[in-house]
C-alpha positions as CSV (number, residue, x, y, z in Angstrom):
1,X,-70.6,28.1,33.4
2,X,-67.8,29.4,35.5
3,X,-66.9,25.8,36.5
4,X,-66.4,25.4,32.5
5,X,-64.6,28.6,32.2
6,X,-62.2,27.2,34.6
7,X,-61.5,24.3,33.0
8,X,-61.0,25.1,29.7
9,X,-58.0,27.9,31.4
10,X,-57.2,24.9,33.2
11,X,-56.5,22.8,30.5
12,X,-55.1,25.9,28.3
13,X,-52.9,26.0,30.8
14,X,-51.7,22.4,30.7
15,X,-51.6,22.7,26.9
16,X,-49.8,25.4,26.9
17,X,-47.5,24.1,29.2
18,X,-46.9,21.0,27.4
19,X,-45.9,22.8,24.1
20,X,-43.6,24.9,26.2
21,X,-42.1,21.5,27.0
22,X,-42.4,20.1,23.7
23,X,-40.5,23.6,22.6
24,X,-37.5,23.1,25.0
25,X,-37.1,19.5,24.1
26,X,-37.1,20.3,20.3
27,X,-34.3,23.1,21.1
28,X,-32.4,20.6,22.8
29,X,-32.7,18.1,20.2
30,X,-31.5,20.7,17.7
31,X,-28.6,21.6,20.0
32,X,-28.1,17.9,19.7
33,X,-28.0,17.7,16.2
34,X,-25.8,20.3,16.0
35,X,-23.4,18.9,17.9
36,X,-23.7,15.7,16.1
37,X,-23.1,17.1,12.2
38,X,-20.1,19.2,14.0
39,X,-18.6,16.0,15.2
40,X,-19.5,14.1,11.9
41,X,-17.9,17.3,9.7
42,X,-15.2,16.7,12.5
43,X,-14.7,13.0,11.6
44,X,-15.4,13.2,8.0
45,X,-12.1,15.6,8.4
46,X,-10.4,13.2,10.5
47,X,-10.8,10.7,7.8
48,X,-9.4,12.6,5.0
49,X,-7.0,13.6,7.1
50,X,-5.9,9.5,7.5
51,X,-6.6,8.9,4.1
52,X,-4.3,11.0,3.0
53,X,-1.6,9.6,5.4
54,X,-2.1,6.5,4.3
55,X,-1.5,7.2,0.8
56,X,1.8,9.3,1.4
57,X,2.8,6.0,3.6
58,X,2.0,3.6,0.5
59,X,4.3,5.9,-1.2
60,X,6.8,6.1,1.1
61,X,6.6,2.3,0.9
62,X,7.3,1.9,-2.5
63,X,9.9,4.3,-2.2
64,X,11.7,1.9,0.4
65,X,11.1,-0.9,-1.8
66,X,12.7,0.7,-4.8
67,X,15.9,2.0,-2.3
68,X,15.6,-1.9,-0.8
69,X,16.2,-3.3,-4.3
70,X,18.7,-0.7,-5.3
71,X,20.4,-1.2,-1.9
72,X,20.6,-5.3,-2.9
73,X,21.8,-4.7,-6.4
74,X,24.8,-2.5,-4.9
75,X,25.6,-5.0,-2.5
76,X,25.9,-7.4,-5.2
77,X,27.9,-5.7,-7.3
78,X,30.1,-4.3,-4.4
79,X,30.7,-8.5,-3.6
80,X,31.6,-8.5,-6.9
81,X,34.2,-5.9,-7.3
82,X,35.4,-7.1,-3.5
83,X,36.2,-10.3,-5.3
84,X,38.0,-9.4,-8.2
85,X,39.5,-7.1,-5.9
86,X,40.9,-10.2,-3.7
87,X,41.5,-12.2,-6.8
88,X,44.0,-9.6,-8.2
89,X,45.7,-9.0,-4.7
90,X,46.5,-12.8,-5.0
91,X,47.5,-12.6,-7.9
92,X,49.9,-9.4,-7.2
93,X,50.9,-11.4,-3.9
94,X,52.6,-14.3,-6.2
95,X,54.1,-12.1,-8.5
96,X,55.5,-10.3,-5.8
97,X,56.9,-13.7,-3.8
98,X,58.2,-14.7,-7.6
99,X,59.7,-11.6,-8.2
100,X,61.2,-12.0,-4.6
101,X,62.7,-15.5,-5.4
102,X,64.4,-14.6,-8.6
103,X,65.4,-11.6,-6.9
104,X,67.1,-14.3,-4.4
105,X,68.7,-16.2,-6.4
């Protein structure tokens, strides 16, 4: 009976043992876990974060689109008024070389 007595503490024991085991591993799992969703939270942040970034960029894209277009029709219009500008020099530079003949003669 003793014998018995000895091997049911025995195997207490072991049991015991293993669900101390089992305990640690499950607190290790949930340090685990914890870790994880903070890194995920962390992430899920991160990604927002970007997200965000990327639609003040696509702004910021349009914006230099608008500016690129503005920028073209300026430069078109500045070609123009250059042009005129040249066409009525010319056009002062022979008056001036008539005036300068009859003032010859």
């Amino acid at each position: 009976m003793e014998d018995i007595l000895r091997q049911l503490l025995a195997g207490q024991k072991q049991i015991t043992e293993r669900f101390d085991l089992i305990d640690q591993q499950l607190d290790t799992l949930t340090e685990g876990q914890a870790s994880i969703n903070d890194r995920l939270d962390n992430l899920q942040d991160d990604l927002l974060s970007l997200s965000s970034d990327v639609s003040n960029l696509k702004g910021d894209v349009l914006a230099i689109r608008k500016d690129t277009t503005t920028l073209k029709k300026d430069a078109s219009a500045i070609k123009k008024d250059l042009r005129y500008a040249w066409e009525d020099i010319q056009k002062l530079d022979k008056r001036v070389h008539i005036h300068e003949n009859l003032i010859a003669k």
